[in-house]
C-alpha positions as CSV (number, residue, x, y, z in Angstrom):
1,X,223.8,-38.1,90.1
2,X,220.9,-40.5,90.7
3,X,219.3,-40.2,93.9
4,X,217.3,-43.3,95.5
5,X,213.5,-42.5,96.0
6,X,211.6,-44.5,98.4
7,X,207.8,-45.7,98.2
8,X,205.7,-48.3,96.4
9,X,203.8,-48.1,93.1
10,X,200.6,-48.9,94.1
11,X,198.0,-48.5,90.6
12,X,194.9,-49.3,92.7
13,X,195.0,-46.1,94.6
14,X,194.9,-43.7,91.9
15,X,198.1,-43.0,91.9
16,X,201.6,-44.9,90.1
17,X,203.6,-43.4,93.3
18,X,202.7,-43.1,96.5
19,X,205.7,-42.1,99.5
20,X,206.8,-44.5,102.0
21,X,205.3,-42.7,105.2
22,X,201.6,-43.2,103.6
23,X,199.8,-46.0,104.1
24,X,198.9,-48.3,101.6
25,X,195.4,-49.0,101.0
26,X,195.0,-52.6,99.8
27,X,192.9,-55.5,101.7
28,X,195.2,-57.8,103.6
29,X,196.9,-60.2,101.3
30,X,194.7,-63.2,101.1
31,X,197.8,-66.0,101.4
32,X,199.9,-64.6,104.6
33,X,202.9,-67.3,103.8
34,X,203.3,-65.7,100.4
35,X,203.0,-62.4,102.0
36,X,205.5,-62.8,104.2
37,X,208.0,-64.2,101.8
38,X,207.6,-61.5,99.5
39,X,208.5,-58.9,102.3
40,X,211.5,-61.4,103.1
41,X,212.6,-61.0,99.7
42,X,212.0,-57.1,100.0
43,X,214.0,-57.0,102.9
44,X,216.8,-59.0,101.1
45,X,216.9,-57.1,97.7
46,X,217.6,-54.0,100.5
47,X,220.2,-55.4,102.3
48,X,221.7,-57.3,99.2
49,X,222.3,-53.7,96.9
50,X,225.2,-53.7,94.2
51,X,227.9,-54.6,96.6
52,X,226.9,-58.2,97.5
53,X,225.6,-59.6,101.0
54,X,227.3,-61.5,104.1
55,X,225.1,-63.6,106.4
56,X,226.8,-65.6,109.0
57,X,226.5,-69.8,108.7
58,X,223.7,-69.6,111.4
59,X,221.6,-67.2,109.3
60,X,222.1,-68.6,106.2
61,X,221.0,-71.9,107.6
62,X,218.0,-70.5,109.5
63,X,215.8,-68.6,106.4
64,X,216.9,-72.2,104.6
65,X,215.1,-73.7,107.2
66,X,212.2,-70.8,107.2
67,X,211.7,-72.0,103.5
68,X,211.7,-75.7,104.2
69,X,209.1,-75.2,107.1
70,X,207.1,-73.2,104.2
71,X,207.5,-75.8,101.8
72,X,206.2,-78.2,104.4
73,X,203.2,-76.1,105.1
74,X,202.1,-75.8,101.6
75,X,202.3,-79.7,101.1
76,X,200.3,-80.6,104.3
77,X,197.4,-77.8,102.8
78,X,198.2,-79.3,99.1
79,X,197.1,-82.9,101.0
80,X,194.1,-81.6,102.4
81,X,193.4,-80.1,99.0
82,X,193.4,-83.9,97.6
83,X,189.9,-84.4,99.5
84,X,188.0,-81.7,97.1
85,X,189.8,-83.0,94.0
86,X,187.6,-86.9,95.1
87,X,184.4,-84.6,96.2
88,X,181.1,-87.0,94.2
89,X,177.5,-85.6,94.7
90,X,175.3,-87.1,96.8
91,X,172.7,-88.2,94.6
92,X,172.5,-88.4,90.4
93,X,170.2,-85.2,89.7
94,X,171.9,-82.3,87.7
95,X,172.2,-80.1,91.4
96,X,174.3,-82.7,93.3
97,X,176.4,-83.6,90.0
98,X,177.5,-79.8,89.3
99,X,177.6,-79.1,92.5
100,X,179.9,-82.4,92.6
101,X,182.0,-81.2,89.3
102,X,182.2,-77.2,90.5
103,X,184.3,-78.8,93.8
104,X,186.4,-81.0,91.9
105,X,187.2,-78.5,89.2
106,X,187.9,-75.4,92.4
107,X,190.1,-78.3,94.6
108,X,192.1,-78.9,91.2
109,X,193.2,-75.2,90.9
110,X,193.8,-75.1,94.7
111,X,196.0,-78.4,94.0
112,X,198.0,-76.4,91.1
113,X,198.3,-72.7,93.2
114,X,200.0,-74.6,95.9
115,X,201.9,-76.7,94.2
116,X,203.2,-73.7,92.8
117,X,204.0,-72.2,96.4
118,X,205.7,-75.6,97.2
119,X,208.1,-75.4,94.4
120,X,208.7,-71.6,94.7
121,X,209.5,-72.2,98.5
122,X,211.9,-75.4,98.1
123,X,213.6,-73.4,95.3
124,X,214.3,-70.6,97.7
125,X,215.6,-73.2,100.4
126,X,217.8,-74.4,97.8
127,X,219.1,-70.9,97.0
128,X,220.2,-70.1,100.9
129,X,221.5,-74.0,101.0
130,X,223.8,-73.2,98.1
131,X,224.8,-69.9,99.2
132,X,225.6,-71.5,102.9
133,X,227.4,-74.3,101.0
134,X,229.8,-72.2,99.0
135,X,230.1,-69.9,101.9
136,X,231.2,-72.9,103.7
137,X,233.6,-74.1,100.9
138,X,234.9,-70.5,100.6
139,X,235.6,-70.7,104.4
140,X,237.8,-74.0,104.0
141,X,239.8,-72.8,101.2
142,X,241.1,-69.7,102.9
143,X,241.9,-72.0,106.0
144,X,245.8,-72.2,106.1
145,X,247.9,-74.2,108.6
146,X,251.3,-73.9,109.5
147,X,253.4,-76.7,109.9
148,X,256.6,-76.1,111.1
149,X,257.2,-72.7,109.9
150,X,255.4,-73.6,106.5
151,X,252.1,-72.3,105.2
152,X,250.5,-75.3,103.9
């Protein structure tokens, strides 16, 4: 019989397996949005198992609305993100230029890693929507009403 182990793999310590009660010894994660959302989705995958999940409506609609606030976060910083991507030197000498180009090219991959975060947090809002709307729909096709003694 198999018998669940718990703990993280963690390559970086020296060692593929380390047990829950130590402490992992990474540097903070440098995008705390992502950070949390990846524990969300640890938390999930524990709850979830082999036998299925049941959230409520209200739960259901509150992570889809965790998500969408997300989402919205990583478009307002994606906007800000446009002012590298239209940074010009201040003068024509070779300093100033790459300088110039070295910004542009840096705001471009900012642009691209949170565009990525934007997508990957709308697609997750989807999810709960979807699971909230069949939940929903499941919830109206077991409703039965009697009407004068008849199941209808």
């Amino acid at each position: 019989m198999a018998r669940k182990i718990r703990g993280f793999a963690h390559p970086a310590a020296g060692a593929v397996y380390i047990p829950e009660t130590a402490q992992p010894s990474s540097p903070p994660p440098h995008d705390l949005l992502l950070h949390r959302a990846a524990r969300t989705d640890a938390a999930l995958d524990e709850v979830i198992g082999d036998e299925g999940f049941a959230f409520d409506t209200e739960t259901l609609q509150h992570l889809a609305n965790q998500w969408a606030d997300f989402a919205r976060r990583y478009r307002d910083a994606r906007d800000l993100a446009n002012h590298l991507t239209r940074a010009e030197g201040p003068g024509l000498d070779y300093a100033s230029v790459g300088h110039a180009e070295t910004l542009v090219a840096s705001g471009q991959a900012l642009k691209a890693a949170l565009d990525e975060r934007v997508r990957y947090c709308e697609d997750m809002r989807d999810r709960f929507l979807a699971a909230l709307g069949k939940y929903i729909a499941a919830e109206d096709e077991a409703e039965t009403t009697i009407d004068k003694g008849r199941f209808e």
